[in-house]
RONU-984443 format. One record per residue (C-alpha): x negated, y negated, z negated; residue number from 1; chain; residue in one letter. Coordinates in steps of 0.2 Angstrom, whole numbers, plus 5000, padded with zeros to 4 digits. Each point is the difference from the previous one (the first is absolute). Last residue first. Layout:
N
X	Y	Z	NUM	A	a
...
REM end
This chain:
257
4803	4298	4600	257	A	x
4992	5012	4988	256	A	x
4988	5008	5013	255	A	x
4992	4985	5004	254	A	x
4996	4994	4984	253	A	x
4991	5017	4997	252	A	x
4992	4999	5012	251	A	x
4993	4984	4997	250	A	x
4996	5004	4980	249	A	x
4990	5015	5007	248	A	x
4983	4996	4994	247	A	x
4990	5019	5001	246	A	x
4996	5008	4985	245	A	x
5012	5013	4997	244	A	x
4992	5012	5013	243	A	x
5012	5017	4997	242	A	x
4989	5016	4994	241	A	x
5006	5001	4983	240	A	x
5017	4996	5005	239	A	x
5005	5011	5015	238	A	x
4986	5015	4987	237	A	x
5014	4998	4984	236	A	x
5002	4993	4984	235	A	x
5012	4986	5003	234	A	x
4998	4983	4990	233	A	x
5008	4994	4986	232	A	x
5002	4984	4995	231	A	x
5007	4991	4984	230	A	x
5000	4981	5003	229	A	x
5008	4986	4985	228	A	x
5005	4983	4999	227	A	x
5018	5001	5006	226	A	x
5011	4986	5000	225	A	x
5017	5007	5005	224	A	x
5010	4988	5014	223	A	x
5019	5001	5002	222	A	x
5007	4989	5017	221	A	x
5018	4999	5003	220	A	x
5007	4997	5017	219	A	x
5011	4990	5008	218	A	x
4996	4999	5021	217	A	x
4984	5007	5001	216	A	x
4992	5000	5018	215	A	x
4990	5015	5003	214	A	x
4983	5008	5009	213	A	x
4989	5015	5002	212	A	x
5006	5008	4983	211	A	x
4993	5019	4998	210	A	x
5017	5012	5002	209	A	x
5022	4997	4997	208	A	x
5012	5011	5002	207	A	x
5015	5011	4992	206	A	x
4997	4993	4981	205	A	x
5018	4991	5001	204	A	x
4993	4984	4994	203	A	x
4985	5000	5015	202	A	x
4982	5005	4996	201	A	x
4986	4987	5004	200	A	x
4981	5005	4997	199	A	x
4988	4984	4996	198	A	x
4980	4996	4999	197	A	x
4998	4984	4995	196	A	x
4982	4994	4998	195	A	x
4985	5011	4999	194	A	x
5005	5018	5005	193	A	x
4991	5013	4990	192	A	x
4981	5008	4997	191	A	x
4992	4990	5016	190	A	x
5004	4983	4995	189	A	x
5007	5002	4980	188	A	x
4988	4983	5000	187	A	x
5012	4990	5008	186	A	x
5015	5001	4986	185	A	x
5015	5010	5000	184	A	x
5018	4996	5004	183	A	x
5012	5017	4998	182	A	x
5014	5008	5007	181	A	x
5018	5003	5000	180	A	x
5012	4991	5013	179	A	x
5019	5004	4996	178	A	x
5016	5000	5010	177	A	x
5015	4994	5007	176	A	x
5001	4997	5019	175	A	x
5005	4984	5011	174	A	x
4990	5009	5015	173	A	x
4989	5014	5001	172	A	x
4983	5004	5010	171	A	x
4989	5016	5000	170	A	x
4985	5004	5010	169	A	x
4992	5017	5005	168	A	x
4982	5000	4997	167	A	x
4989	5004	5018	166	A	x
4986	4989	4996	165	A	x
5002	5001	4984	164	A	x
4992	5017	4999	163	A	x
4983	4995	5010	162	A	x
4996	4987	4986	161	A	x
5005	5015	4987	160	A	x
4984	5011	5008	159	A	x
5006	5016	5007	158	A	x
5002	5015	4991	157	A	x
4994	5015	5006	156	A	x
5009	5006	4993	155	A	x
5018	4997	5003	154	A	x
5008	4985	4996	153	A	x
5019	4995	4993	152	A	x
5009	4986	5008	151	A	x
4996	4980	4992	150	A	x
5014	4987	4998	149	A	x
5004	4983	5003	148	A	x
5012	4986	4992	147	A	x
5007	4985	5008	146	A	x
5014	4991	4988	145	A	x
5010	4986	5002	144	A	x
5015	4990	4993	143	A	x
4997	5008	4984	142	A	x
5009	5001	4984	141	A	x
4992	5005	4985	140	A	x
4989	5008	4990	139	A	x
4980	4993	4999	138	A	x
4988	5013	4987	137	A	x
4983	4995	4998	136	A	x
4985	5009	4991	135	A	x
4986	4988	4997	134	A	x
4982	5003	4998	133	A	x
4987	4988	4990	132	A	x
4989	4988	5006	131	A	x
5011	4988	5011	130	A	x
5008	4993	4984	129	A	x
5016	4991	4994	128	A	x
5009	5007	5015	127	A	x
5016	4992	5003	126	A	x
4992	4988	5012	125	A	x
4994	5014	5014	124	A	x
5019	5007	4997	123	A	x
5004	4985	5012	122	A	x
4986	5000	5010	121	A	x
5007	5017	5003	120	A	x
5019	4997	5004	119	A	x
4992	4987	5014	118	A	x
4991	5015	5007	117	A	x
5015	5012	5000	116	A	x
5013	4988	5007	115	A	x
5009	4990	4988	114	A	x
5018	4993	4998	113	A	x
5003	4994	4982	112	A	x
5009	5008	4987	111	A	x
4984	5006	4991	110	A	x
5005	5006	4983	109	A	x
4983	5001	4989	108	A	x
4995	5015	4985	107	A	x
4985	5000	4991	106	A	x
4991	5015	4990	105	A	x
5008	5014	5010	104	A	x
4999	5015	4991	103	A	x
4994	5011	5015	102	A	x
4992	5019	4994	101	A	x
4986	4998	5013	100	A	x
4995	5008	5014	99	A	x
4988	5001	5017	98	A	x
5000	5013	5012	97	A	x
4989	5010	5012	96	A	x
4996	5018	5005	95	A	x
5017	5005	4992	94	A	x
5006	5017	4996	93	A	x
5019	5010	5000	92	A	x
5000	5011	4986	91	A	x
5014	4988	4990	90	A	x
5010	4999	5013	89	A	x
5004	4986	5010	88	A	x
5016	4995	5009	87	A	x
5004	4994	5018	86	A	x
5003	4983	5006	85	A	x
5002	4996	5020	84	A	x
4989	4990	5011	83	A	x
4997	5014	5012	82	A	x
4981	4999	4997	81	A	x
5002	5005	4983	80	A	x
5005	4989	4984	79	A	x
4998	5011	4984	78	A	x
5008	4993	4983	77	A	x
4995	5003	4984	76	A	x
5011	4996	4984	75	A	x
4996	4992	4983	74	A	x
5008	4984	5003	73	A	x
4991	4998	5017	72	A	x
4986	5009	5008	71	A	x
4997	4998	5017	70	A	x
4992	5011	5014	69	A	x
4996	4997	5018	68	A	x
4999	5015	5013	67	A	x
4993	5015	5000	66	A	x
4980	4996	4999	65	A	x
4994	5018	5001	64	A	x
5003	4999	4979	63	A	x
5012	4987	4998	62	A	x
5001	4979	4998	61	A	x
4998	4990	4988	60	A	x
5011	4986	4988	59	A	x
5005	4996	4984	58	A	x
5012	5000	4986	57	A	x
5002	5013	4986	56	A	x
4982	5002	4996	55	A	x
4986	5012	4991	54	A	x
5011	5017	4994	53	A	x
5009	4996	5019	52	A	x
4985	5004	5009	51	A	x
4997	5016	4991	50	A	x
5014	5007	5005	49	A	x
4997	4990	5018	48	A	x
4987	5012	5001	47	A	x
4980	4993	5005	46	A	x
4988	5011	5004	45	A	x
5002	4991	5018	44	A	x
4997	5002	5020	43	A	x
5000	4986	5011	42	A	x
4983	4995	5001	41	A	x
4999	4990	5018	40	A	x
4987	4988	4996	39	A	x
5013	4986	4999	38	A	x
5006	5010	4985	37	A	x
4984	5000	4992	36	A	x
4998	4982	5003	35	A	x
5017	5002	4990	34	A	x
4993	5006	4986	33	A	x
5004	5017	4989	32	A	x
5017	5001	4987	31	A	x
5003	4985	4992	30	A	x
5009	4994	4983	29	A	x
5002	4983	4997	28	A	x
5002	5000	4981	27	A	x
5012	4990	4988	26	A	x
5008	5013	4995	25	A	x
4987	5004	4987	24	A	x
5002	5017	4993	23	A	x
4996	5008	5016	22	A	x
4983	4993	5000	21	A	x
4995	5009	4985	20	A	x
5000	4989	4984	19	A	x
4983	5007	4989	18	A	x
4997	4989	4985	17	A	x
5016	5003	4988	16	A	x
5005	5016	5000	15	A	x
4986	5011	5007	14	A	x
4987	4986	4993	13	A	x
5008	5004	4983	12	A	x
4998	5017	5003	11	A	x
4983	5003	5006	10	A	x
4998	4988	4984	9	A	x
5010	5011	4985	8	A	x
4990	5015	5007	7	A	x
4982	4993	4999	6	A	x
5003	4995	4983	5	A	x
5007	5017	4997	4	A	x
4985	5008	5008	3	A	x
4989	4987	4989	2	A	x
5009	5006	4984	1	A	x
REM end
């Protein structure tokens, strides 16, 4: 009777009491840190296989650091150094990314002319909180766009400050396209981007890469309240041995503009 007992409760608690992280779509998934990205780890465990079983919407970039990634409607998309879209496959890894499955939770038209900053404020007061993640989906027309890119390292790799300095730049005029990202709060410093942090892909899905700058012309912007983090970090010596404790916030600032 008491190994029946037990039975019937492993079960219950199987069933009712133990939601994986995949069950909830309302996760922000994340593969390693971006101090530890700073720091030059740009090696993975990470497939995009098993990317896509936690998001369909995100962005990262690729083992060796090959260029900019989004993810978008369920589909990956590489942005290397020539500016150019190529696919993913499954085996391909990631050192860094951030998903979620996106269900936006408010939708607004912007018909106004905005440059990037002012479009910001604007999202700033759609957000009910500045304690939880958002991801954040804008589609539209733009007048502007100014995107970069990042070519691919060999070891030994140099630190991400050093790689920007020779990033190849991207600019396009009166363009259809999509901005995919995320707003998250100041205390992801050192594990994420705090703030906006945005790729850009264009309609046509042949360019696109990190967004420097824009000015939206009519656009609408999708945002999905999540109040969730599942992170997993690499298993490896570049990792183990990386000094994660350092303040990095004005690096890292740097290096997204």
């Amino acid at each position: 009777m008491i190994r029946f007992i037990s039975i019937v409760i492993i079960l219950f608690i199987f069933l009712f009491g133990c939601s994986h992280p995949r069950e909830n779509r309302d996760v922000l998934f994340q593969t390693s840190t971006i101090n530890a990205l700073l720091e030059g780890v740009y090696d993975g465990d990470i497939t995009f296989k098993m990317l896509r079983e936690h998001g369909d919407f995100g962005i990262g970039t690729f083992n060796e650091l090959d260029g900019e990634m989004i993810g978008l409607e369920g589909k990956f998309y590489q942005i290397k150094a020539d500016g150019k879209i190529y696919p993913v496959d499954d085996f391909m890894k990631t050192p860094f990314a951030v998903v979620t499955f996106f269900e936006p939770d408010k939708t607004v038209l912007l018909d106004k002319p905005m440059d990037c900053g002012k479009m910001e404020k604007y999202v700033d007061n759609l957000l009910p909180t500045r304690n939880i993640f958002y991801a954040i989906k804008i589609e539209g027309n733009f007048v502007f766009v100014k995107t970069r890119s990042v070519p691919k390292q060999n070891k030994p790799y140099p630190r991400l400050v050093e790689v920007v300095k020779s990033q190849p730049i991207f600019e396009f005029s009166n363009v259809k396209g999509t901005i995919v990202g995320f707003w998250l709060p100041d205390y992801m410093k050192g594990i994420n981007v705090p703030g906006y942090h945005f790729h850009f892909i264009t309609d046509d899905r042949k360019a696109g890469g990190h967004l420097l700058d824009c000015q939206v012309k009519d656009v609408r912007i999708e945002i999905d309240y999540t109040p969730e983090l599942y992170m997993v970090l690499p298993e490896h010596d570049e990792f183990y041995r990386s000094d994660l404790s350092k303040e990095r916030q004005k690096e890292l600032e740097n290096i997204e503009k």
